[in-house]
N, C-alpha and C positions, 0 to 999 in steps of 0.2 A: 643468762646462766652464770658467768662471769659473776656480775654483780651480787647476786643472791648467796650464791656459796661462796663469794667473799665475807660479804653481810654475816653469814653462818658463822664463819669459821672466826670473827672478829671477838661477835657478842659469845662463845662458846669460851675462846680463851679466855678472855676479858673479864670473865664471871667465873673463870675457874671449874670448871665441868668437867676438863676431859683431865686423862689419867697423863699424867708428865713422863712419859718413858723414859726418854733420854737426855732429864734435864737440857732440853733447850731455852734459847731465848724464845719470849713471846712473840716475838716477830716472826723466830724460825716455827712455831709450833701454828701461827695461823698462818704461814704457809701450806705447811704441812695440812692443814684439816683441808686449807682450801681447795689442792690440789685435787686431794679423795672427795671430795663431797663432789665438785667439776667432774670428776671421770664417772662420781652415780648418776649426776647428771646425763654425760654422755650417753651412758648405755639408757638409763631410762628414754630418752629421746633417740634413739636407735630404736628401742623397741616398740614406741608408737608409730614410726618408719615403716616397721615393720606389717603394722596393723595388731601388735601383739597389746591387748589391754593390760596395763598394771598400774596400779594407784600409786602416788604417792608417796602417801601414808604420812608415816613417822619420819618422815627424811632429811626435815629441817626442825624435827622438835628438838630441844635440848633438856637431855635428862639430867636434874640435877646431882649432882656428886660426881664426883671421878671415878666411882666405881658401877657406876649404871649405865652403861651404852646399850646400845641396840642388840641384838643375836645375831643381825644377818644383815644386808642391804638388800638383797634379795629373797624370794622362796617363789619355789615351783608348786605349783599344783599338787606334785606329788609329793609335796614337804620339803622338796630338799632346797637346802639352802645355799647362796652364791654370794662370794665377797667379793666387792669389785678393787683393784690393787691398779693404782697409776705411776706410770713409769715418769717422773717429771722435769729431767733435767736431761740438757739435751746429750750427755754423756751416759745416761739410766739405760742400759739393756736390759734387764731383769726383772719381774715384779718379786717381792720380795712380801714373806709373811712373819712378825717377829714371832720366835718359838712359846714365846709366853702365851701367848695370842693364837698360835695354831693347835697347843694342847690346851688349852680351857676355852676356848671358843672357835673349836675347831667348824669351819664348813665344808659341803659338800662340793662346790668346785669355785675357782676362783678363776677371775676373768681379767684379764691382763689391757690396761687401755693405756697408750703412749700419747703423751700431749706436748705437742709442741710446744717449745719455750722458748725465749733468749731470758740469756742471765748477767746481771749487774754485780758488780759486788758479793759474790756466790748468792744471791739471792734472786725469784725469778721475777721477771720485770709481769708483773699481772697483767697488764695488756697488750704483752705481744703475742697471747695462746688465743691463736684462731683457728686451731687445727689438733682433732682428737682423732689416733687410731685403735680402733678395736683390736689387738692385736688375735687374740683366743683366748680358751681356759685351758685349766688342766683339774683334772679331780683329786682330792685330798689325797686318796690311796693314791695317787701319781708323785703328790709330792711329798708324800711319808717318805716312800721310797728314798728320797734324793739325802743326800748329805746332810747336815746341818751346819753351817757355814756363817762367819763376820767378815762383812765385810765393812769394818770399822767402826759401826756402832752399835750391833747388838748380832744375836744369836738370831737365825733366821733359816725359814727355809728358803730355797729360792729357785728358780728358774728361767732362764732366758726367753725373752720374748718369743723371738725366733721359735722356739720349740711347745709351744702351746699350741694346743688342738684348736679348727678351723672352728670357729664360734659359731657355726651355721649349723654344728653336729647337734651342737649345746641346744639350738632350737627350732630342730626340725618336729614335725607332723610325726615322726615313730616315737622321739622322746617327749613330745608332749608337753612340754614345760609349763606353757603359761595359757589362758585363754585367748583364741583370738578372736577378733572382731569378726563377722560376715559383710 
């Protein structure tokens, strides 16, 4: 998993595809993809654990332009749709959604995964993350509610791990979410 959503996040910057938010370095920005694409990993492989089927898909395509990404990393059955948000430095309590990004492409709940790291040089050493926790979600109308807060590099909503709903709510047999296998 490592390797692949490195791979991703390498050829993605490298070719110029994704939207530069926060004028980083190319280093810090394929960090950064690699981190996220590692936590859709996570959950997708959580959810075959689970026996819960979901494809794929689009997960490693690269949409060209900066302005074409994906709608979701996820969708339920019932359409709704789930952003998966990685806490990635071993100091990250928070998943964090930037506010640009939560009013134009807003989702239905977001899911909060903490990945173990160590870090070199403020940057995370990629092969020390052997260890992904699902923390919870919380649903949009949960974190409209909250604040809108910087905390030092953009406008975001945000919420503490800690305080995310039990991710088992997210896919139990009454809400239905995904097909499962028999």
């Amino acid at each position: 998993m490592r390797k692949r959503s490195l791979s991703f996040a390498k050829q993605l910057i490298n070719t110029n595809n994704q939207y530069n938010r926060l004028k980083n370095s190319i280093k810090k920005r394929v960090e950064r993809t690699f981190v996220g694409k590692l936590a859709e990993m996570t959950f997708l492989k959580y959810l075959k654990r689970l026996g819960i089927i979901y494809p794929e898909g689009d997960m490693f395509e690269i949409f060209n332009g900066q302005k074409n990404v994906d709608s979701f990393d996820f969708e339920t059955n019932n359409n709704e749709t789930i952003d998966i948000k990685s806490a990635s430095k071993p100091f990250h309590k928070r998943i964090m959604v930037p506010i640009d990004q939560f009013k134009n492409i807003p989702k239905d709940y977001y899911v909060g995964i903490k990945l173990k790291t160590k870090i070199k040089n403020n940057f995370i050493k990629i092969n020390s993350i052997n260890t992904a926790n699902i923390y919870g979600y919380c649903s949009y109308d949960k974190l409209e509610k909250r604040e809108t807060q910087n905390f030092g590099e953009y406008k975001c909503k945000a919420i503490n791990l800690d305080q995310l709903n039990d991710i088992n709510d997210l896919l139990t047999e009454s809400f239905n979410p995904f097909k499962k296998t028999i």
